[in-house]
Backbone as JSON, one array per atom type, in Angstrom:
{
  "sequence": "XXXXXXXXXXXXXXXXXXXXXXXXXXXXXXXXXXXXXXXXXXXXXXXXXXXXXXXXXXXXXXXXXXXXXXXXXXXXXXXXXXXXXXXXXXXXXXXXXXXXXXXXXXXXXXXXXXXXXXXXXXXXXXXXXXXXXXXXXXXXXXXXXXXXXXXXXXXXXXXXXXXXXXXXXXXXXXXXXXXXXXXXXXXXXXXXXXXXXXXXXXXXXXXX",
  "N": [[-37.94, 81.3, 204.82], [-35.74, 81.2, 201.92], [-35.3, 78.38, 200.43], [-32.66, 77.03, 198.58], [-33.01, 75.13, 195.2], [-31.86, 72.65, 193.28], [-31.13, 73.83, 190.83], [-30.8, 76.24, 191.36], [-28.24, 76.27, 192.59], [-26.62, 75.36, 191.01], [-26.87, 77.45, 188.84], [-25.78, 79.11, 190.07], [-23.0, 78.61, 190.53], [-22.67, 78.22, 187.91], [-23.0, 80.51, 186.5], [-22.32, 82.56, 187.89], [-23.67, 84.31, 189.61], [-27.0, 85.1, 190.91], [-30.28, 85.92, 191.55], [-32.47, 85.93, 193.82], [-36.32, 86.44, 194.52], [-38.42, 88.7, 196.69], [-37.2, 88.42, 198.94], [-37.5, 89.77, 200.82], [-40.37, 90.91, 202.72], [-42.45, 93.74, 202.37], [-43.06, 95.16, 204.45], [-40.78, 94.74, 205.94], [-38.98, 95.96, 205.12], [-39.45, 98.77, 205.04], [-39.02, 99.24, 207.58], [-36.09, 98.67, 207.33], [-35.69, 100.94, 205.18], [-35.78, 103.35, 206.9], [-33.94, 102.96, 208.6], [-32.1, 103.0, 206.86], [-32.29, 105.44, 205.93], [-31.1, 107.58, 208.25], [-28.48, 106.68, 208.72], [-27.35, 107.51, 206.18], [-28.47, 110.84, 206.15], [-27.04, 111.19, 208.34], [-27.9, 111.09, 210.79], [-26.96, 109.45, 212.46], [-23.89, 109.07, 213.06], [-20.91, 108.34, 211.57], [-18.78, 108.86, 211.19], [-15.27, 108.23, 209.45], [-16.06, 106.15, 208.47], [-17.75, 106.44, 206.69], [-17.55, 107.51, 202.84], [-16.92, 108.54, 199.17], [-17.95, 106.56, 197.33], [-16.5, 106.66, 194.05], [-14.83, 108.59, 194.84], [-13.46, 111.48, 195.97], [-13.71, 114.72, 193.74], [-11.56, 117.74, 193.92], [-11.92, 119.82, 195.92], [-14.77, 119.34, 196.14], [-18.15, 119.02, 197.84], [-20.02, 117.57, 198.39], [-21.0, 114.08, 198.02], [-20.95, 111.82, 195.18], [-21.63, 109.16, 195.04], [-22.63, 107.28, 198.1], [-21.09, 105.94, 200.19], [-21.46, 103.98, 202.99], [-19.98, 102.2, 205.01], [-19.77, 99.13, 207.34], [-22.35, 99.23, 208.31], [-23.61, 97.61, 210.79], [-21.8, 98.16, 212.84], [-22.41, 100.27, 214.11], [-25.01, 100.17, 214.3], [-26.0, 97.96, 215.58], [-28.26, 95.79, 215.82], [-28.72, 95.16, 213.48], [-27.32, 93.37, 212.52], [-28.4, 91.18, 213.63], [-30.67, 91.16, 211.96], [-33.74, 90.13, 210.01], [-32.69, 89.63, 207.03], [-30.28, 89.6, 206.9], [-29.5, 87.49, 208.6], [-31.21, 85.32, 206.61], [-29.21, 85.82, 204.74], [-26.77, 85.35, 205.31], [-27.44, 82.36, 205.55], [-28.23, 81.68, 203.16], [-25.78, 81.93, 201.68], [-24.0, 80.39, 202.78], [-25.3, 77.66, 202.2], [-24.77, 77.76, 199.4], [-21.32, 78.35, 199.32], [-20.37, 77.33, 201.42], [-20.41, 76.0, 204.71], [-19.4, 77.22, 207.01], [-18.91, 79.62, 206.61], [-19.28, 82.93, 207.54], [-20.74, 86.53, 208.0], [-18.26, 89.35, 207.2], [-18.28, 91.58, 206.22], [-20.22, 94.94, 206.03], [-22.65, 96.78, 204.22], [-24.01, 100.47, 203.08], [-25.35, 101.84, 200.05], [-25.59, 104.59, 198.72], [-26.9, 106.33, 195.96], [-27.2, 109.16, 194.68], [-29.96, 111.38, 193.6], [-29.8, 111.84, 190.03], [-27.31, 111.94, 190.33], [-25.1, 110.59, 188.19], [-22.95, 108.72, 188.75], [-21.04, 105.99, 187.71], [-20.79, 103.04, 189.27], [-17.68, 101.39, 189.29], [-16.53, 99.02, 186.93], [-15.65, 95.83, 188.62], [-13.87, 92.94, 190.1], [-15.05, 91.59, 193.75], [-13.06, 90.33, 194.62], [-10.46, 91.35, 194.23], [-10.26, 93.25, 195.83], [-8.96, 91.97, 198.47], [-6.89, 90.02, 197.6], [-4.59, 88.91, 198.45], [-5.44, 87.39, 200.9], [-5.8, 83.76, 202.08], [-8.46, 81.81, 201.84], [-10.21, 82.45, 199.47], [-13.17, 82.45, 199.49], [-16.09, 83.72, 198.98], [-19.15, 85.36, 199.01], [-21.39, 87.87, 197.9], [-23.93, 89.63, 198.73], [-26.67, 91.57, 197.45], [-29.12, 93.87, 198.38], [-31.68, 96.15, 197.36], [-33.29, 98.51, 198.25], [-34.91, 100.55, 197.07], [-36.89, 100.67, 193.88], [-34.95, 99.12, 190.98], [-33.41, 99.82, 188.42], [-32.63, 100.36, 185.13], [-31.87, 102.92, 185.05], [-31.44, 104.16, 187.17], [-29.46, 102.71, 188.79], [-29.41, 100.0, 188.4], [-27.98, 96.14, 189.4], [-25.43, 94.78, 187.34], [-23.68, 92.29, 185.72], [-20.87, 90.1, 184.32], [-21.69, 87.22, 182.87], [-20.08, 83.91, 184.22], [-17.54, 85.15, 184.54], [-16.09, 84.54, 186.82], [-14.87, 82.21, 186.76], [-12.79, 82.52, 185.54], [-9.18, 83.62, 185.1], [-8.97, 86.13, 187.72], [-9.04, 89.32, 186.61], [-7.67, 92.51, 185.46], [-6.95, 95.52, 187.82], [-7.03, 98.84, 188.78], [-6.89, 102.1, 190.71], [-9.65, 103.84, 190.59], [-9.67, 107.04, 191.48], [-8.31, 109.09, 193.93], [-8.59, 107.53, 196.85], [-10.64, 106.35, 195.96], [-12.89, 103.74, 194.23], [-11.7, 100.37, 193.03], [-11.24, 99.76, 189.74], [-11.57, 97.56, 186.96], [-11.51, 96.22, 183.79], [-14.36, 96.47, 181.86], [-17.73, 96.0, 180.18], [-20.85, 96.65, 178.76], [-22.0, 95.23, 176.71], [-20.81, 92.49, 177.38], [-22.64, 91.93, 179.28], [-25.23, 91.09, 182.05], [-28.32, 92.75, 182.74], [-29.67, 93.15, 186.09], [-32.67, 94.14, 187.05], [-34.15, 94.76, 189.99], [-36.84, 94.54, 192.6], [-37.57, 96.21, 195.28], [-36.69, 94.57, 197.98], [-36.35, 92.4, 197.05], [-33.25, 90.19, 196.02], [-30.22, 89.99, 194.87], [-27.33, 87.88, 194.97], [-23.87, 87.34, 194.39], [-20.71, 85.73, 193.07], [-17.5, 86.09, 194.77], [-15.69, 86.62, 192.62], [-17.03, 87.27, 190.17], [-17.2, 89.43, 187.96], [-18.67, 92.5, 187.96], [-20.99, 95.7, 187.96], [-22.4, 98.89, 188.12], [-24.56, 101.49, 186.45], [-24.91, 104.98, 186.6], [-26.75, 107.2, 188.55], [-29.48, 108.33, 187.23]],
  "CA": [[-36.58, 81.15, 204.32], [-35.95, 80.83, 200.45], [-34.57, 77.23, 200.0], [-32.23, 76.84, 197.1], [-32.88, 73.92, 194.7], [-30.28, 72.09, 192.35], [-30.96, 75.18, 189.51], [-30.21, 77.55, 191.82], [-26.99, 75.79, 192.75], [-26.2, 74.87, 189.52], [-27.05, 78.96, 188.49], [-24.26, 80.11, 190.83], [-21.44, 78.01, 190.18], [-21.85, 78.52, 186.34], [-22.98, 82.34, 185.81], [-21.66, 83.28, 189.13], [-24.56, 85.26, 190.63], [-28.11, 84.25, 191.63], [-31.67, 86.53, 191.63], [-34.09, 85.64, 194.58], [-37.0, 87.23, 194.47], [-39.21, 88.45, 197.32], [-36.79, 87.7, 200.13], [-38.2, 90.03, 202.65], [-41.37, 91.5, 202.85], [-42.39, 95.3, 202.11], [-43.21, 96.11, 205.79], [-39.81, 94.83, 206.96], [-38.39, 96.92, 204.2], [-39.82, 99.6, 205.28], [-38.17, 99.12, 208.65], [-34.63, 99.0, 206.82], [-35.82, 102.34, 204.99], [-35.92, 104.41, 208.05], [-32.56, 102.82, 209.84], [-30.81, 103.28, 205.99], [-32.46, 107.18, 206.25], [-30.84, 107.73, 209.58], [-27.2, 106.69, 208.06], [-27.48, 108.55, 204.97], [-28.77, 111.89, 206.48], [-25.87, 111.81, 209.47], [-28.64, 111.21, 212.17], [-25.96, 107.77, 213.22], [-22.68, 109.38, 212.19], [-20.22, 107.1, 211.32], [-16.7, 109.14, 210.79], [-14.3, 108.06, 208.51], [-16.49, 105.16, 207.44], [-18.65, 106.92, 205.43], [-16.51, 107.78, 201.65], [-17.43, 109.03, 198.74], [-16.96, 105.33, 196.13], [-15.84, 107.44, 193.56], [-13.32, 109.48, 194.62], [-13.94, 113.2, 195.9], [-13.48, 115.55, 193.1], [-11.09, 118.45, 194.47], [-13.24, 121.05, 196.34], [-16.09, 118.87, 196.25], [-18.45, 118.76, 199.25], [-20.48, 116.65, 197.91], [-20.41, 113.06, 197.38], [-21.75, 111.33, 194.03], [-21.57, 107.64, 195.61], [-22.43, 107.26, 198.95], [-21.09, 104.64, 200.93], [-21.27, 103.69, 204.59], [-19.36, 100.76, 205.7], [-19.83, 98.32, 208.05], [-23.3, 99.6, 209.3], [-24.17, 96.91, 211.93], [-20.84, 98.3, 214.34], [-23.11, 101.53, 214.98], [-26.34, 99.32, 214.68], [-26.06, 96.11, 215.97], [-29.55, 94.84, 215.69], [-28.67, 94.87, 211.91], [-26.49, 91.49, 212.28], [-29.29, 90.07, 214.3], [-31.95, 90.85, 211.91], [-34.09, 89.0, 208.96], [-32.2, 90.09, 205.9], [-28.79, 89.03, 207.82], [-29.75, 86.03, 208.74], [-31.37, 85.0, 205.42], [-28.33, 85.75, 203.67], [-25.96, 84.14, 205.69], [-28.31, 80.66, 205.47], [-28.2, 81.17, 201.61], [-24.26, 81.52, 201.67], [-23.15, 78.73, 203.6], [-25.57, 76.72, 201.26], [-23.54, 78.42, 198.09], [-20.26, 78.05, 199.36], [-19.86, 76.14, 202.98], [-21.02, 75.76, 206.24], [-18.29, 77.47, 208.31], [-19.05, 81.09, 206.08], [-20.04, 84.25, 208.55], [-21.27, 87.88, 207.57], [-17.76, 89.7, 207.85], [-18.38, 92.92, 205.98], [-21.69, 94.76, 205.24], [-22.54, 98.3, 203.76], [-24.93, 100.46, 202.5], [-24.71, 102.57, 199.26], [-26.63, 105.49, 198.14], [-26.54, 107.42, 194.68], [-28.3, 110.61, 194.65], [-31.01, 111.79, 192.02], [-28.81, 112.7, 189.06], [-25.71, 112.16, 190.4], [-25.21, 109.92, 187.07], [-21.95, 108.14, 188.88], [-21.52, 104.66, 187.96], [-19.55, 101.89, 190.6], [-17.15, 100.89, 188.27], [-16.84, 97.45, 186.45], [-14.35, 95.35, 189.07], [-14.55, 92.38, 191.15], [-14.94, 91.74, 194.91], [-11.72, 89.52, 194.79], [-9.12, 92.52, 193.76], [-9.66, 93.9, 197.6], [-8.5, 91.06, 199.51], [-5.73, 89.41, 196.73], [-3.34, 88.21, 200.26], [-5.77, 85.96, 201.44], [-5.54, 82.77, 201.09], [-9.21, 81.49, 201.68], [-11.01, 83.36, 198.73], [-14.25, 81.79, 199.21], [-17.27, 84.64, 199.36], [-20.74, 85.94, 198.58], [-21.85, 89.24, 197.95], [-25.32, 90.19, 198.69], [-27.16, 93.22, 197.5], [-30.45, 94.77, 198.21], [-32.09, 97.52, 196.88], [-34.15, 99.68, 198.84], [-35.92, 101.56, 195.97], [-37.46, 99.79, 192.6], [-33.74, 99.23, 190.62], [-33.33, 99.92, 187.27], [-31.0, 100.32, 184.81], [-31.39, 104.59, 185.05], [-31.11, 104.63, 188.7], [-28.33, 101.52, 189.05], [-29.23, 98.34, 188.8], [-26.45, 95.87, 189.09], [-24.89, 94.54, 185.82], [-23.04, 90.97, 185.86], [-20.49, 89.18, 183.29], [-22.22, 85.44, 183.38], [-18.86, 83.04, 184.07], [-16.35, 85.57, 184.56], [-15.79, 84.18, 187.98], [-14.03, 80.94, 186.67], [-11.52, 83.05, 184.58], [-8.22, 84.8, 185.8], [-8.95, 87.56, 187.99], [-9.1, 91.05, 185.51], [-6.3, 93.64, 186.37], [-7.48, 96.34, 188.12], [-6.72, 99.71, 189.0], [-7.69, 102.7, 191.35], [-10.23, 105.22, 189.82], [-9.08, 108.44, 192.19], [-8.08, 109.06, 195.63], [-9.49, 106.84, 198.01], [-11.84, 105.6, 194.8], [-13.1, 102.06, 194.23], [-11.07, 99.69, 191.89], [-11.68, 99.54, 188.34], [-10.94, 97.17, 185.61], [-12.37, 96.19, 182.37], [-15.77, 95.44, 181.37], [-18.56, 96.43, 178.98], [-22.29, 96.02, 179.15], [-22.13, 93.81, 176.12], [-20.65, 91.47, 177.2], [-23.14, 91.33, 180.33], [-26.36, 90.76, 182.12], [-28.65, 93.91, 183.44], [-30.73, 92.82, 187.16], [-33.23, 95.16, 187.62], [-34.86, 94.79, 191.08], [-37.67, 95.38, 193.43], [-37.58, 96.56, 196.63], [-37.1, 93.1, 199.09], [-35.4, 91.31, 196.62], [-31.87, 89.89, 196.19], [-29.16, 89.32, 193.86], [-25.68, 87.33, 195.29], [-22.62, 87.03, 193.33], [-19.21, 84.88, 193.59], [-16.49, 87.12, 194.8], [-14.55, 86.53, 191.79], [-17.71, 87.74, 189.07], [-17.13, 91.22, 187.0], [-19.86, 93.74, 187.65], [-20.94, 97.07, 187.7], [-23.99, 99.37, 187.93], [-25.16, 103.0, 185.84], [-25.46, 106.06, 187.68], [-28.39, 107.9, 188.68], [-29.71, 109.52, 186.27]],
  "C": [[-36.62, 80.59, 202.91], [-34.83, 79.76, 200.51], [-33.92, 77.04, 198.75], [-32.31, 74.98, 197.12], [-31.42, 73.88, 193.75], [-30.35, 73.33, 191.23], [-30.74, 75.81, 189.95], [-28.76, 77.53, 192.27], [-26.18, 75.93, 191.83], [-25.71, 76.44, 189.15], [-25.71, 79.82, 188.73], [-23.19, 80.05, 190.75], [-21.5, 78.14, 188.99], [-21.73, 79.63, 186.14], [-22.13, 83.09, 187.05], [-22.46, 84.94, 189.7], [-26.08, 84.47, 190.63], [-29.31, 85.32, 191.84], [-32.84, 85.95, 192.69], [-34.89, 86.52, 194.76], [-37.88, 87.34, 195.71], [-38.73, 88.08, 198.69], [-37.25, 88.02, 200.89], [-39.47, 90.71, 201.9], [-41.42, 93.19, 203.11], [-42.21, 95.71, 203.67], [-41.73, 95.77, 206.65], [-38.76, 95.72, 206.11], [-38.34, 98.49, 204.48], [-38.99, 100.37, 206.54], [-36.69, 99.76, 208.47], [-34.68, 100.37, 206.48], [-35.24, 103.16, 205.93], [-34.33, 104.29, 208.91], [-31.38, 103.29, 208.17], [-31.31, 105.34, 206.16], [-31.69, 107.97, 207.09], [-29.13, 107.74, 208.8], [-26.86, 107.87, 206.86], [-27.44, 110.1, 205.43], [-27.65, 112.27, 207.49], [-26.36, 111.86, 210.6], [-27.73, 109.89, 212.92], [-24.55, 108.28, 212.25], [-21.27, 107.94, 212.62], [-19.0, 107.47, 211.44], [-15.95, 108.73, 209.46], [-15.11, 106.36, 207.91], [-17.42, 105.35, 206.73], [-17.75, 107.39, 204.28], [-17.48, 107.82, 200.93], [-16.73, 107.67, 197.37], [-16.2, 105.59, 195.46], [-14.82, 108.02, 193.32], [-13.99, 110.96, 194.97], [-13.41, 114.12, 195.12], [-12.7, 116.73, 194.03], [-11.94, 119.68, 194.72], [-14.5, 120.63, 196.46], [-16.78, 118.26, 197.64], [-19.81, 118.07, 199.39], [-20.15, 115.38, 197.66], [-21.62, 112.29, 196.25], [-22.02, 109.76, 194.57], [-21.63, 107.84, 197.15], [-22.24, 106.06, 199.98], [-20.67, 104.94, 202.44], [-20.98, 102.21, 204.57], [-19.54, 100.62, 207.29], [-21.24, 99.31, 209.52], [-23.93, 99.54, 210.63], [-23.23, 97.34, 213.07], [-21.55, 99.41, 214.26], [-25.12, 100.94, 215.11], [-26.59, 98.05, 214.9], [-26.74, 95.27, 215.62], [-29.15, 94.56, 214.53], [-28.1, 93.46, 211.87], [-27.12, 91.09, 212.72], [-30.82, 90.06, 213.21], [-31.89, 89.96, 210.59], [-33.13, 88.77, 208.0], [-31.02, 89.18, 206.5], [-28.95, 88.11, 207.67], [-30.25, 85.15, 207.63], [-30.11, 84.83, 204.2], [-26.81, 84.94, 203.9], [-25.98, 82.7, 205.55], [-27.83, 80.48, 204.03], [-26.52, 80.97, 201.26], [-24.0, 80.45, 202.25], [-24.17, 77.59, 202.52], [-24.71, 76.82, 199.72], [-21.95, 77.81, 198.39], [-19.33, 77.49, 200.77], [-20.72, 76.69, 204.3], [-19.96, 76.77, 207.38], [-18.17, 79.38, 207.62], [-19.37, 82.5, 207.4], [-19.88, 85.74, 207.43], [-19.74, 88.57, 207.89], [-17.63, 91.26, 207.54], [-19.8, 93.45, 205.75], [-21.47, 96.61, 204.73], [-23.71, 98.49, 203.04], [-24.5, 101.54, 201.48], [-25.66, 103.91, 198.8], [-26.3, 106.39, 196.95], [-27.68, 107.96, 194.29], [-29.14, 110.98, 193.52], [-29.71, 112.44, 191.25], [-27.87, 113.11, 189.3], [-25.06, 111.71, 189.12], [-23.55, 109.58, 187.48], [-22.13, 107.02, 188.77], [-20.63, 104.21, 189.14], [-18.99, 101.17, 188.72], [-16.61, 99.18, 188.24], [-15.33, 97.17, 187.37], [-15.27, 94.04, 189.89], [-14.09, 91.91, 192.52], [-13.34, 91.17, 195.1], [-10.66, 90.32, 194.75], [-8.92, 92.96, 195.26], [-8.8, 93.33, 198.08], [-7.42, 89.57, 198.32], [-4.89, 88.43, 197.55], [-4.38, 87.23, 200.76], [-5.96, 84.62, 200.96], [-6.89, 82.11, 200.96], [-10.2, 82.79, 200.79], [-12.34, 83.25, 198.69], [-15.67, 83.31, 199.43], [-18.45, 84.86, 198.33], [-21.38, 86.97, 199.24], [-22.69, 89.69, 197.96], [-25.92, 91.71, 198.21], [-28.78, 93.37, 197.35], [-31.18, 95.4, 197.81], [-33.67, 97.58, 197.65], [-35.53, 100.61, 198.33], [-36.14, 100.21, 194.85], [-35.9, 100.25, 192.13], [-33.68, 99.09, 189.19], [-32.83, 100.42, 186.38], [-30.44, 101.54, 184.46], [-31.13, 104.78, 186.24], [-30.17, 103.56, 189.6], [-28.24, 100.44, 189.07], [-27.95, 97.59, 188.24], [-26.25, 94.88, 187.42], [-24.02, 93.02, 186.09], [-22.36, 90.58, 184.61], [-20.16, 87.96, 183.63], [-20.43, 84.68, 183.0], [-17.73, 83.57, 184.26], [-15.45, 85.35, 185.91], [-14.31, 82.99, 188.2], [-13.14, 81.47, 185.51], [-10.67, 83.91, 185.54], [-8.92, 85.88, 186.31], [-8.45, 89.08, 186.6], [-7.81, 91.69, 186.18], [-6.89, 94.88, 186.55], [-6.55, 97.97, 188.69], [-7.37, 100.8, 189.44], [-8.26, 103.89, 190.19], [-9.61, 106.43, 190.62], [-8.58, 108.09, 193.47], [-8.68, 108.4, 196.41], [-10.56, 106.2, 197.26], [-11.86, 104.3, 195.21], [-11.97, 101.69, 193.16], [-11.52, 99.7, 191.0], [-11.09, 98.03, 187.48], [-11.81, 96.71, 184.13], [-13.31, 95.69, 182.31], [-16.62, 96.51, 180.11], [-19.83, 96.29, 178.87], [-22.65, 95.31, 178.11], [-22.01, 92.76, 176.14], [-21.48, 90.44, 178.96], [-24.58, 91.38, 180.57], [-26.89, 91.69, 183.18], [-29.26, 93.22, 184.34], [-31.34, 94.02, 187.55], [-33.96, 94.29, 188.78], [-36.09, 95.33, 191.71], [-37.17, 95.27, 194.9], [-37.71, 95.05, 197.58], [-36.44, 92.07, 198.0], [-33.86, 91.54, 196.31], [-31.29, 89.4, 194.92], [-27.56, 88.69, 194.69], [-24.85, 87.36, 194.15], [-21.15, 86.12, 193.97], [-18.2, 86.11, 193.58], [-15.5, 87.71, 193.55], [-15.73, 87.41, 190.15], [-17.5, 89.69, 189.0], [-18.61, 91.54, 187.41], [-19.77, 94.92, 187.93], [-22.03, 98.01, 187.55], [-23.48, 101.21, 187.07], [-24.83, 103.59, 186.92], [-26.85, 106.66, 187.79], [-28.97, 108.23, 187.93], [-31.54, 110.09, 185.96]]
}
């Protein structure tokens, strides 16, 4: 279990995200591989919780973004395993004790789809509630880098007004303003982690 010290504390509450490196190990990675393969391909169909982030272009039978929500209600073990449990420990140290896992998802963007996830942040979904408190984990599966998506961050934008956002297409993700100048690229390996504060701007490339 990766113990946060006072700099990693410190890290989160000012820039409003966090880099651990190394959380899981290749061979349990490997594991994930094969159960994210299975989703992806349609061998664990999901229905209407698979979407296309994006937005589906009209006539398009294809999707450039692929997201599956809430993986663990067709695979259970997933909320019981390492990764899970690791990231839950590191949240409730971040932002309380009384935190739980209540959404999860996995994303996939295809060789040379070249769609980005557009610059917004987690907070715009859920506006009506009144406990805003969260932390956003992300993975990566493959080596992550800043032609094939790694995620993007603007350090502090957490502790400023919410951005104003707006839908990219039909059923799209939210948008609102950002810029990669005024932010910070995380490229990744495979088994490691980046968190963020619900409230931080980011945004990843597309495939390309």
């Amino acid at each position: 279990m990766h113990e946060l010290d006072k700099s990693d504390m410190d890290f989160f509450h000012e820039q409003g995200y966090l880099v651990i490196h190394d959380l899981i190990d290749m061979e349990t990675i490997k594991a994930y591989q094969k159960i994210y393969d299975d989703f992806v391909s349609g061998v664990i169909d999901v229905g209407a919780n698979r979407r296309d982030l994006k937005g589906k272009d009209e006539g398009s039978k294809s999707e450039s973004i692929t997201q599956i929500m809430v993986p663990s209600k067709y695979y259970p073990a997933l909320s019981e395993s390492e990764y899970y449990g690791k990231i839950r420990s590191i949240s409730r140290a971040l932002l309380g004790e009384d935190l739980e896992i209540d959404f999860d998802m996995f994303i996939n963007k295809p060789p040379h789809s070249d769609a980005p996830t557009p610059w917004h942040q987690d907070c715009a979904y859920w506006i009506e509630m009144p406990d805003k408190r969260a932390v956003s984990a992300w993975m990566p599966l493959d080596e992550a880098y800043l032609d094939n998506g790694c995620m993007w961050y603007v350090p502090g934008s957490h502790l400023k007004p919410m951005r104003t956002h707006a839908s990219t297409a039909k059923n799209g993700a939210l948008i609102c303003e950002g810029k990669e100048e005024e932010a910070i690229a995380v490229p990744l390996g495979p088994g490691s982690c980046v968190l963020h504060h619900g409230a931080t701007v980011h945004y990843s490339r597309g495939n390309t």
